[in-house]
Backbone atoms as SQL, in Angstrom:
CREATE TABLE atoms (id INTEGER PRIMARY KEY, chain TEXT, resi INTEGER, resn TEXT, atom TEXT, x REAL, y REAL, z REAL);
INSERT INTO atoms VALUES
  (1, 'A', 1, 'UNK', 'N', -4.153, 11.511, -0.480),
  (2, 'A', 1, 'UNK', 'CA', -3.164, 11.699, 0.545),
  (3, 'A', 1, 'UNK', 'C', -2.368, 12.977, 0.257),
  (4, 'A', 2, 'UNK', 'N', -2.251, 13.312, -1.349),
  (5, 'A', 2, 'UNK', 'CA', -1.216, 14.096, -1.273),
  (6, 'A', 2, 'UNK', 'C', -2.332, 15.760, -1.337),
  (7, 'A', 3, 'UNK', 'N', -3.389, 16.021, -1.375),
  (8, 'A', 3, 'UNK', 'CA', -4.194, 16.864, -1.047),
  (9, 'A', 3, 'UNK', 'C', -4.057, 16.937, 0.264),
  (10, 'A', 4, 'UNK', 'N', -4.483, 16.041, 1.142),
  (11, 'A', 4, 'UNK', 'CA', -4.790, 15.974, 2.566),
  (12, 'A', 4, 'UNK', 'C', -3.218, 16.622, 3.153),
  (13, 'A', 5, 'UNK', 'N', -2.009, 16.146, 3.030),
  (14, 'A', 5, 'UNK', 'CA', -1.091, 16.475, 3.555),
  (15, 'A', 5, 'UNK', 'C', -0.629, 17.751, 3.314),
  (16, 'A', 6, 'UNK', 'N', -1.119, 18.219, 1.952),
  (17, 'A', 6, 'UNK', 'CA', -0.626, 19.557, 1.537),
  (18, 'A', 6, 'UNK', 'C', 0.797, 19.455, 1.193),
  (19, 'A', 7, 'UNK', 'N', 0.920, 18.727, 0.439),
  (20, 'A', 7, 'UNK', 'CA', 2.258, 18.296, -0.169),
  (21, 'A', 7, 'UNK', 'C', 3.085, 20.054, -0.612),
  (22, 'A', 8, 'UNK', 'N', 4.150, 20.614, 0.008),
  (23, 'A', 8, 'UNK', 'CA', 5.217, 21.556, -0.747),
  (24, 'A', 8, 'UNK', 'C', 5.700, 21.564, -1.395),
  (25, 'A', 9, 'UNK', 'N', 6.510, 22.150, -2.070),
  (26, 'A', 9, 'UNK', 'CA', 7.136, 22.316, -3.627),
  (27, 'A', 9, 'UNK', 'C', 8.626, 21.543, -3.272),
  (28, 'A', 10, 'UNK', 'N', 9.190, 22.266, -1.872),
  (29, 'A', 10, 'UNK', 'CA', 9.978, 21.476, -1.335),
  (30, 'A', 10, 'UNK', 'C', 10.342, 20.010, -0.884),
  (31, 'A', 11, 'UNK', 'N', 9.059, 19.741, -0.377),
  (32, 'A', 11, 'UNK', 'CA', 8.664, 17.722, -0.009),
  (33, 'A', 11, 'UNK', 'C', 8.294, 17.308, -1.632),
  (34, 'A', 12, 'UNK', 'N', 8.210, 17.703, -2.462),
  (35, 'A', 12, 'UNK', 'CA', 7.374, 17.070, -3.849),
  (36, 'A', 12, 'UNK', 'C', 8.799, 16.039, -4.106),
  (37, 'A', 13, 'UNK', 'N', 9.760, 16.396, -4.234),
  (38, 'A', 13, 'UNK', 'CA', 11.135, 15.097, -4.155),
  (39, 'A', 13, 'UNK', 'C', 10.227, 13.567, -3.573),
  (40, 'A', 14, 'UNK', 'N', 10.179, 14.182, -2.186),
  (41, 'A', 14, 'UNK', 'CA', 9.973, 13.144, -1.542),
  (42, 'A', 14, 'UNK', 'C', 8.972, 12.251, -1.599),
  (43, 'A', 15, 'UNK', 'N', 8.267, 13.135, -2.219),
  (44, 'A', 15, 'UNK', 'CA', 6.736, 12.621, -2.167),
  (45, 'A', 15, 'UNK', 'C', 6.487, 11.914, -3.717),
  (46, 'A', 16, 'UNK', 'N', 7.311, 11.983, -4.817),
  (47, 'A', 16, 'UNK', 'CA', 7.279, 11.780, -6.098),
  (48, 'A', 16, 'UNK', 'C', 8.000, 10.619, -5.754),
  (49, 'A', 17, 'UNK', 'N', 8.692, 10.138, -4.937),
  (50, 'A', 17, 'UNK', 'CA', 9.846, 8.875, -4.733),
  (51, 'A', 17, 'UNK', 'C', 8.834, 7.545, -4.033),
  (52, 'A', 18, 'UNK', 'N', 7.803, 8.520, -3.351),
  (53, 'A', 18, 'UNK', 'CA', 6.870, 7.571, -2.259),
  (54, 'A', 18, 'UNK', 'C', 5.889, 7.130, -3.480),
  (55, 'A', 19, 'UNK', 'N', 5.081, 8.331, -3.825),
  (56, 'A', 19, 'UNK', 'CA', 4.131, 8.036, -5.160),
  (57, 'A', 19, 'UNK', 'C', 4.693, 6.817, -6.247),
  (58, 'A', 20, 'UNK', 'N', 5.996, 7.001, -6.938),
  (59, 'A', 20, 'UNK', 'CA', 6.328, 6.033, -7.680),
  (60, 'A', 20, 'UNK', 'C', 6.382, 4.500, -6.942),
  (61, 'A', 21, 'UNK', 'N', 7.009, 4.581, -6.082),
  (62, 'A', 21, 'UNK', 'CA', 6.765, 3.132, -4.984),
  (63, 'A', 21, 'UNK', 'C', 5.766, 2.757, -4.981),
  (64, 'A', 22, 'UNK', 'N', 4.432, 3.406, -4.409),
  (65, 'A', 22, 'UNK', 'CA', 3.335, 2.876, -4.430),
  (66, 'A', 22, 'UNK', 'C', 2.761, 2.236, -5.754),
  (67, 'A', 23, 'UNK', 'N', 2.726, 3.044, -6.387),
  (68, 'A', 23, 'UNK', 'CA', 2.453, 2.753, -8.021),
  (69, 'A', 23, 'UNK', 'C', 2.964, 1.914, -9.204),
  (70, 'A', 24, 'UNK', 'N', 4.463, 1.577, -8.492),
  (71, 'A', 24, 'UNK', 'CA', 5.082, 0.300, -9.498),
  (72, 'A', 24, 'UNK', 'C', 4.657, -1.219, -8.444),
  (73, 'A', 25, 'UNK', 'N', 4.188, -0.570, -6.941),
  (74, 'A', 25, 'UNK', 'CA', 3.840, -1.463, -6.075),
  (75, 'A', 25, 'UNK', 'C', 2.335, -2.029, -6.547),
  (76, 'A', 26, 'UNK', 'N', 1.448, -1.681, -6.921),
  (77, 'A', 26, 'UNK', 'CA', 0.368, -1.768, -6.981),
  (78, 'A', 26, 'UNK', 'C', 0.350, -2.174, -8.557),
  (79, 'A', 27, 'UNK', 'N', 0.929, -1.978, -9.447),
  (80, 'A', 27, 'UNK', 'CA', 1.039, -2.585, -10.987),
  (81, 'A', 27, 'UNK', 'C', 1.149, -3.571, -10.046),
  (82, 'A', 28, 'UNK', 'N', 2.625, -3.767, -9.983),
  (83, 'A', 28, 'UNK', 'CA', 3.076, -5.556, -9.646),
  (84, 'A', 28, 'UNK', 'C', 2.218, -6.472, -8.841),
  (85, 'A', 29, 'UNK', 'N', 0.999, -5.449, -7.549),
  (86, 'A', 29, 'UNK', 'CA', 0.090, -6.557, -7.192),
  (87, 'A', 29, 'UNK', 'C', -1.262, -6.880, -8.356),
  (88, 'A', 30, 'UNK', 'N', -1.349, -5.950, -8.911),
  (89, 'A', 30, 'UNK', 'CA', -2.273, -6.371, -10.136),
  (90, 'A', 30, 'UNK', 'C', -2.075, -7.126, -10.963),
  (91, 'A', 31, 'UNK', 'N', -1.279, -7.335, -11.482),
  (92, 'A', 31, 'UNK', 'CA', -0.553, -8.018, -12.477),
  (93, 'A', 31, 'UNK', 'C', -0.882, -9.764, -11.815),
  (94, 'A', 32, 'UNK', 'N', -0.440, -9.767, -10.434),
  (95, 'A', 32, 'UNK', 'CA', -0.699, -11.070, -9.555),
  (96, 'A', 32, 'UNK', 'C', -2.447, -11.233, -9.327),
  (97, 'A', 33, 'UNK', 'N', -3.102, -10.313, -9.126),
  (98, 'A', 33, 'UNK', 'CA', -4.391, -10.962, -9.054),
  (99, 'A', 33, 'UNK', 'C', -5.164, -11.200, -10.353),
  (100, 'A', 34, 'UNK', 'N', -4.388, -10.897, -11.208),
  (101, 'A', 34, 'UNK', 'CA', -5.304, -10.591, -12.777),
  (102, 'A', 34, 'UNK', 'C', -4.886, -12.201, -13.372),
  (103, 'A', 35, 'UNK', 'N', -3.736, -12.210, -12.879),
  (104, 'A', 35, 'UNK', 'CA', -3.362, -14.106, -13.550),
  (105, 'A', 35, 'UNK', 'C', -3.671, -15.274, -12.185),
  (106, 'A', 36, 'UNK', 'N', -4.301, -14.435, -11.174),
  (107, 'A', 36, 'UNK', 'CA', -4.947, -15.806, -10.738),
  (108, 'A', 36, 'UNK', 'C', -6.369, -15.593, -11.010),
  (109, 'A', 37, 'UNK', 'N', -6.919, -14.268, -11.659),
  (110, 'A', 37, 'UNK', 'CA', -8.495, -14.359, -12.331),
  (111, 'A', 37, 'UNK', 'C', -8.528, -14.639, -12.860),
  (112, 'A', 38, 'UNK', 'N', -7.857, -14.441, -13.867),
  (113, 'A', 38, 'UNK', 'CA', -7.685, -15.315, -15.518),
  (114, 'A', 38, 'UNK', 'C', -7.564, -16.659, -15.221),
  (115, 'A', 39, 'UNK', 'N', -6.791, -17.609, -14.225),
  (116, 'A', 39, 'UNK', 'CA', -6.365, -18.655, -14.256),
  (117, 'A', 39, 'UNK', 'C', -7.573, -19.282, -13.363),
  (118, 'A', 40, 'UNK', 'N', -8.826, -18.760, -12.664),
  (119, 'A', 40, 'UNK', 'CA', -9.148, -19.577, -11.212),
  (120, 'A', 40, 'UNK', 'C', -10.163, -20.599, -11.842),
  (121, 'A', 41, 'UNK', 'N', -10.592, -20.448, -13.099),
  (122, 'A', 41, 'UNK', 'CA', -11.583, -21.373, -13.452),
  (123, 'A', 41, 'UNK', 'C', -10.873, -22.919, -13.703),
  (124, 'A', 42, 'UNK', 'N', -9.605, -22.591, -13.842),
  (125, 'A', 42, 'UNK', 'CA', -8.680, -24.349, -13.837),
  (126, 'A', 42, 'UNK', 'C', -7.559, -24.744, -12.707),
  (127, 'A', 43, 'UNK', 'N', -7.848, -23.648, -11.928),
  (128, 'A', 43, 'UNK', 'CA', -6.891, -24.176, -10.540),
  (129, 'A', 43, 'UNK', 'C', -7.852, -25.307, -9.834),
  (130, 'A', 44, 'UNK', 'N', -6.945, -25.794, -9.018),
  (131, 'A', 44, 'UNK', 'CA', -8.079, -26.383, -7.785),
  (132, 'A', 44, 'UNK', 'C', -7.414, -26.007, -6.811),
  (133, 'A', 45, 'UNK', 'N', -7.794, -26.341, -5.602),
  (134, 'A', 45, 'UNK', 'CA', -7.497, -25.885, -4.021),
  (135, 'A', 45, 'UNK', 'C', -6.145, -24.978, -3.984),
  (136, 'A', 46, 'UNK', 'N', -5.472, -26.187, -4.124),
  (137, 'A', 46, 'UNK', 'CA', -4.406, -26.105, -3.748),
  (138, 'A', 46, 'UNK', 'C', -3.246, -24.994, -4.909),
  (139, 'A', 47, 'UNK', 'N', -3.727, -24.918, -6.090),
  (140, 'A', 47, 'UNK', 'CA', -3.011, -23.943, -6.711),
  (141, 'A', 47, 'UNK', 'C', -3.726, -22.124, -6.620),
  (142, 'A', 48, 'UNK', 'N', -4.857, -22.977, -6.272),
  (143, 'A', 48, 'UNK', 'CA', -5.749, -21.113, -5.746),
  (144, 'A', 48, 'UNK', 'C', -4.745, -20.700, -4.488),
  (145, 'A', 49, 'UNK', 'N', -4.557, -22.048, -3.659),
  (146, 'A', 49, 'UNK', 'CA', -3.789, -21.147, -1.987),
  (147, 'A', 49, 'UNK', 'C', -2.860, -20.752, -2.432),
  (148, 'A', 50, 'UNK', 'N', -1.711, -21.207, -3.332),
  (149, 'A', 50, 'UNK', 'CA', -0.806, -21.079, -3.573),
  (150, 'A', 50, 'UNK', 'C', -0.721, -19.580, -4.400),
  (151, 'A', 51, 'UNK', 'N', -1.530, -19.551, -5.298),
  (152, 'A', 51, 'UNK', 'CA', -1.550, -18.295, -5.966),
  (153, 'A', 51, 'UNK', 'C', -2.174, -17.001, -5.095),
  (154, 'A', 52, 'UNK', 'N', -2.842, -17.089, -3.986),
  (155, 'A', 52, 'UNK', 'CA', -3.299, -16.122, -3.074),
  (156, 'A', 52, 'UNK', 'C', -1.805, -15.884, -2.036),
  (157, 'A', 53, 'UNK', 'N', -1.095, -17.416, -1.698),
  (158, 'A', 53, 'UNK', 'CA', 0.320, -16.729, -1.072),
  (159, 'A', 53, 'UNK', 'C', 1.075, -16.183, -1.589),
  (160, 'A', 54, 'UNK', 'N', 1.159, -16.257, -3.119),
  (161, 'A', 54, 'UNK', 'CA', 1.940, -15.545, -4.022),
  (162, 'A', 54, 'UNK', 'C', 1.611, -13.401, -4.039),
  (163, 'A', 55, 'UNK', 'N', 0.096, -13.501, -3.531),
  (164, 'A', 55, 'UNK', 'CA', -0.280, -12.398, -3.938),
  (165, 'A', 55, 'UNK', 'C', 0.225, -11.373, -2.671),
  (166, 'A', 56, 'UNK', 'N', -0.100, -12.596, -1.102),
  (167, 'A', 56, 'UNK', 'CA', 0.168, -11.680, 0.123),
  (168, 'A', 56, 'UNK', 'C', 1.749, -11.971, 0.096),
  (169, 'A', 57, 'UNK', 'N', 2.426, -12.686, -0.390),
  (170, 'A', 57, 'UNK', 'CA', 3.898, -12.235, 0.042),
  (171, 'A', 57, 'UNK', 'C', 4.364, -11.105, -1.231),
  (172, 'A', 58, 'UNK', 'N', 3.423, -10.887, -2.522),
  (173, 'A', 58, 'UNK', 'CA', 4.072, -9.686, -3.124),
  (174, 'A', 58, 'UNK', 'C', 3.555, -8.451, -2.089),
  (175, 'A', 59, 'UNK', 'N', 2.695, -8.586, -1.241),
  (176, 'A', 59, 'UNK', 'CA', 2.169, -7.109, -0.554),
  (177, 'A', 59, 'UNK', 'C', 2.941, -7.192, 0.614),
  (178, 'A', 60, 'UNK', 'N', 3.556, -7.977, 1.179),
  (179, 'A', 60, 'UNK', 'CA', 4.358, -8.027, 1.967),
  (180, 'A', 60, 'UNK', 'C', 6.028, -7.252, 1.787),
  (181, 'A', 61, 'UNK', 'N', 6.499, -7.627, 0.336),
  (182, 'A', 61, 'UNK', 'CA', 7.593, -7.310, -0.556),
  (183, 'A', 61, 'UNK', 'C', 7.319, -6.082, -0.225),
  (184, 'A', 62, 'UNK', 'N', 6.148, -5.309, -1.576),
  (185, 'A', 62, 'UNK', 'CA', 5.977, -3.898, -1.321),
  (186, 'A', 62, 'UNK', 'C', 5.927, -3.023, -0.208),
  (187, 'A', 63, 'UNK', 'N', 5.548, -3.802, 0.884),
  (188, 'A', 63, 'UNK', 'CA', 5.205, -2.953, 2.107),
  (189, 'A', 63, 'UNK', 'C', 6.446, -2.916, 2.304),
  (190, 'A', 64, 'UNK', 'N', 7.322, -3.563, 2.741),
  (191, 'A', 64, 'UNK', 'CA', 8.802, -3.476, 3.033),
  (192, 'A', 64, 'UNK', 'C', 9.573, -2.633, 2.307),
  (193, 'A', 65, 'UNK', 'N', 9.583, -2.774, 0.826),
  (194, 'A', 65, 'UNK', 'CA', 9.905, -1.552, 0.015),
  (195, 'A', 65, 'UNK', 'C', 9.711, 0.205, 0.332),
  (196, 'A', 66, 'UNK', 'N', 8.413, 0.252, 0.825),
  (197, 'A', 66, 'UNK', 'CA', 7.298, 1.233, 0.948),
  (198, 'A', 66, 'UNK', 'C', 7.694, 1.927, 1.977),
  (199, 'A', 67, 'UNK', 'N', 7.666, 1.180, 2.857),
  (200, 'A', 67, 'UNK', 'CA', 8.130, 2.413, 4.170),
  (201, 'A', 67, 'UNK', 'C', 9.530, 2.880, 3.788),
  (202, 'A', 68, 'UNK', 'N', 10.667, 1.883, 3.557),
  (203, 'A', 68, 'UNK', 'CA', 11.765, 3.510, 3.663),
  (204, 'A', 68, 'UNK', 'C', 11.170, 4.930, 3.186),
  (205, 'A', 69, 'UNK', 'N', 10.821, 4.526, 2.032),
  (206, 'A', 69, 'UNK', 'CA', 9.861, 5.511, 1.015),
  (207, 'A', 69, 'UNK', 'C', 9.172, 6.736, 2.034),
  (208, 'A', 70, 'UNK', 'N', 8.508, 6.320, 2.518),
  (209, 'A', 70, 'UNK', 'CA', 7.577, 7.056, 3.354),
  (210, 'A', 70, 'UNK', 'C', 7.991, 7.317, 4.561),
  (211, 'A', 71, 'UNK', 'N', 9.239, 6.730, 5.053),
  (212, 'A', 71, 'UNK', 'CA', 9.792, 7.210, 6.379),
  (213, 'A', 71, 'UNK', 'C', 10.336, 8.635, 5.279),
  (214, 'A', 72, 'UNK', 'N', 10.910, 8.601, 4.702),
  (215, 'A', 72, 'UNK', 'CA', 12.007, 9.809, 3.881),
  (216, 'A', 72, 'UNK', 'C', 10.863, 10.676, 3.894),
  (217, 'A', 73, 'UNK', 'N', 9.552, 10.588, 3.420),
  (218, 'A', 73, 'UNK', 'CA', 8.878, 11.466, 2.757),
  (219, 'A', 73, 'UNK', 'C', 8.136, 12.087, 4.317),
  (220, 'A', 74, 'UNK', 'N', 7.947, 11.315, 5.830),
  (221, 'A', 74, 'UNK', 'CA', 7.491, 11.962, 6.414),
  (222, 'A', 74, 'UNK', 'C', 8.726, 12.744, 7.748),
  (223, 'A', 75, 'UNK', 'N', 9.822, 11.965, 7.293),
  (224, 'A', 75, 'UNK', 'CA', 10.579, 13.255, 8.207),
  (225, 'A', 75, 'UNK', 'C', 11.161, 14.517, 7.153),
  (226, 'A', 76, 'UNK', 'N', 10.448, 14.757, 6.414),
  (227, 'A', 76, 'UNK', 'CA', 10.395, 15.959, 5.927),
  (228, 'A', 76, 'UNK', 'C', 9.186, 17.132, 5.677),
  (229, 'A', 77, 'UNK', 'N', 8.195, 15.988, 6.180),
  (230, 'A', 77, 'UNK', 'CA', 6.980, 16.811, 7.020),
  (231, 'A', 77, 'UNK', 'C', 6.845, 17.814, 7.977),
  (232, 'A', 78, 'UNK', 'N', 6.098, 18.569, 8.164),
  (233, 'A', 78, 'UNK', 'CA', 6.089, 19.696, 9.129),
  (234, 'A', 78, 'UNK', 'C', 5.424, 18.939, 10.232),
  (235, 'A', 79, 'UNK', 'N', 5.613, 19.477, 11.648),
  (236, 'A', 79, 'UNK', 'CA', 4.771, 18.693, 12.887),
  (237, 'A', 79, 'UNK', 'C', 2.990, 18.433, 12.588),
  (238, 'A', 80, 'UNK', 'N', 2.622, 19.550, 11.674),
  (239, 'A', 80, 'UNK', 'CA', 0.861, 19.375, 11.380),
  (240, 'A', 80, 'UNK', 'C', 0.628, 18.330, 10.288),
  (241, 'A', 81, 'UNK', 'N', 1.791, 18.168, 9.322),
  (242, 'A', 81, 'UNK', 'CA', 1.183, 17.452, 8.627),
  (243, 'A', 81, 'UNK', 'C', 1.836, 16.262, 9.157),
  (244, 'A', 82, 'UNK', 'N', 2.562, 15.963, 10.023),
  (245, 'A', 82, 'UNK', 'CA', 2.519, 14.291, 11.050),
  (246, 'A', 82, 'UNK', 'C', 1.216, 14.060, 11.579),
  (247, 'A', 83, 'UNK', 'N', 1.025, 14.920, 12.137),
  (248, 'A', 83, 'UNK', 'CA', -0.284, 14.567, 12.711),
  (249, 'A', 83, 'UNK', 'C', -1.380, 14.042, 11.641),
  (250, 'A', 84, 'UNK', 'N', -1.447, 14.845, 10.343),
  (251, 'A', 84, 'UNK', 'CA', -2.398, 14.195, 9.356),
  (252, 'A', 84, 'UNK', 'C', -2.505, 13.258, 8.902),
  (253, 'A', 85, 'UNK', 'N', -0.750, 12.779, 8.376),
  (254, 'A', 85, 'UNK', 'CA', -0.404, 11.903, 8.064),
  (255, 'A', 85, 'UNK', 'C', -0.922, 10.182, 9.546),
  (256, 'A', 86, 'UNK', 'N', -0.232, 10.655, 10.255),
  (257, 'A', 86, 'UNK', 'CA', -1.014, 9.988, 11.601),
  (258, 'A', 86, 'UNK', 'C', -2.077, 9.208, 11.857),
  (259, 'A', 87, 'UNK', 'N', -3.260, 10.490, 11.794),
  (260, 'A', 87, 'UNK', 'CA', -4.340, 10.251, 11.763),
  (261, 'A', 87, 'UNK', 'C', -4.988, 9.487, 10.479),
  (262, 'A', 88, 'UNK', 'N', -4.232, 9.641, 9.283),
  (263, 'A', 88, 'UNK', 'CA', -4.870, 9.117, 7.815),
  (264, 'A', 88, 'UNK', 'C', -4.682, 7.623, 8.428),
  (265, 'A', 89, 'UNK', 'N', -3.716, 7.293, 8.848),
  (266, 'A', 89, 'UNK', 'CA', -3.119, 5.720, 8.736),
  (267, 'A', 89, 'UNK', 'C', -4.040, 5.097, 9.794),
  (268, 'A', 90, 'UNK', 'N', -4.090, 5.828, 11.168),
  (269, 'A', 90, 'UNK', 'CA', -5.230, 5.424, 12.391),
  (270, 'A', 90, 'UNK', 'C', -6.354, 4.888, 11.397),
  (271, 'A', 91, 'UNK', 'N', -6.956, 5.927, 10.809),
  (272, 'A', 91, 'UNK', 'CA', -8.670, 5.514, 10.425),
  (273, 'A', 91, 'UNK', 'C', -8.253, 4.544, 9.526),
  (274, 'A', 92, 'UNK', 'N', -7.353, 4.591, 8.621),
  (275, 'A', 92, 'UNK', 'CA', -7.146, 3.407, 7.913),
  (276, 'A', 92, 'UNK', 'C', -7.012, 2.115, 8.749),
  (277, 'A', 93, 'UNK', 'N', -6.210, 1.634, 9.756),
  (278, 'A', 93, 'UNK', 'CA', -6.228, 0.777, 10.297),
  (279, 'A', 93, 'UNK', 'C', -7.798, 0.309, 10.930),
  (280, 'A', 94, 'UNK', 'N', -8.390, 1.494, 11.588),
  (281, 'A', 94, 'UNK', 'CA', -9.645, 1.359, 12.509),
  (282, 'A', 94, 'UNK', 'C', -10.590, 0.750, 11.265),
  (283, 'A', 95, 'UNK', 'N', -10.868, 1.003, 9.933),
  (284, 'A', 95, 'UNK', 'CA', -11.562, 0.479, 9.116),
  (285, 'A', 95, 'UNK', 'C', -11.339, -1.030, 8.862),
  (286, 'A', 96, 'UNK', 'N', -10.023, -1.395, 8.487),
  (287, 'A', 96, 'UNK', 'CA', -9.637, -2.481, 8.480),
  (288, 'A', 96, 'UNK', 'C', -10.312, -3.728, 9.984),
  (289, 'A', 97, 'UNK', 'N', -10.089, -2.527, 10.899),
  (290, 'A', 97, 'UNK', 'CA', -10.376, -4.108, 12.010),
  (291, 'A', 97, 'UNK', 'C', -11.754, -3.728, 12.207),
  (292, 'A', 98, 'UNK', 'N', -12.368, -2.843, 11.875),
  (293, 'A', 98, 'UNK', 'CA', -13.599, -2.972, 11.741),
  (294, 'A', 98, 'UNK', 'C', -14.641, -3.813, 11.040),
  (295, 'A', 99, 'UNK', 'N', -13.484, -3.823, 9.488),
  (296, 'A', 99, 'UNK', 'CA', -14.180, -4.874, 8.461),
  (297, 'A', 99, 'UNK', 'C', -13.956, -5.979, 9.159),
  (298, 'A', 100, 'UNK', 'N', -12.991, -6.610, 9.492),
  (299, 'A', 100, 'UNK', 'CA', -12.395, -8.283, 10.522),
  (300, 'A', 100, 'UNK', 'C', -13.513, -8.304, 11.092),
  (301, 'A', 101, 'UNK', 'N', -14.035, -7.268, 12.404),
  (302, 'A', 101, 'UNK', 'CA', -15.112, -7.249, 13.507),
  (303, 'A', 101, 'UNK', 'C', -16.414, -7.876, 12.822),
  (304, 'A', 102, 'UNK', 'N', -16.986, -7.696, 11.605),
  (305, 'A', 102, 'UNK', 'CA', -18.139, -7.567, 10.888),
  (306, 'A', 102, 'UNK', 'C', -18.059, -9.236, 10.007),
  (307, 'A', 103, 'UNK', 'N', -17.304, -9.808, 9.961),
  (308, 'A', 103, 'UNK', 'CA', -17.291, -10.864, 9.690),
  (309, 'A', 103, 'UNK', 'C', -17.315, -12.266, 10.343);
């Protein structure tokens, strides 16, 4: 992302504030799927659902965290790199309901 956008010397603030978010975001969801791998051979049903809601309400947490983050970091974007930025998130989404479609 930060190739694609052409991150400035000027946005690097912003973009070092978004980067760390993501990245203490993504420890903390690892950390959650690694102790329900470690743990799934003695759960049963009902502590697997439980430990999978544990995992989507930490990505839920982060996402909420995440955007102020990334609102800051893209109104300090230039109009071309909105558009990149834009377009990155489109195909990201279009993949996503693509994978849904295929199942």
């Amino acid at each position: 992302m930060y190739d694609n956008l052409r991150i400035t010397p000027n946005q690097q603030p912003a973009w070092n504030r978004f980067a760390q978010s993501s990245l203490q975001n993504a420890s903390a969801l690892e950390q959650l799927y690694r102790q329900r791998r470690d743990s799934m051979q003695s759960m049963d049903a009902v502590q697997n659902l439980n430990a999978f809601a544990r995992i989507q309400t930490q990505q839920a947490q982060d996402l909420q965290r995440l955007v102020p983050e990334f609102q800051a970091l893209y109104t300090v974007l230039s109009p071309q790199q909105r558009q990149t930025a834009d377009q990155m998130f489109r195909n990201y989404s279009e993949r996503g309901r693509s994978q849904l479609s295929q199942r």
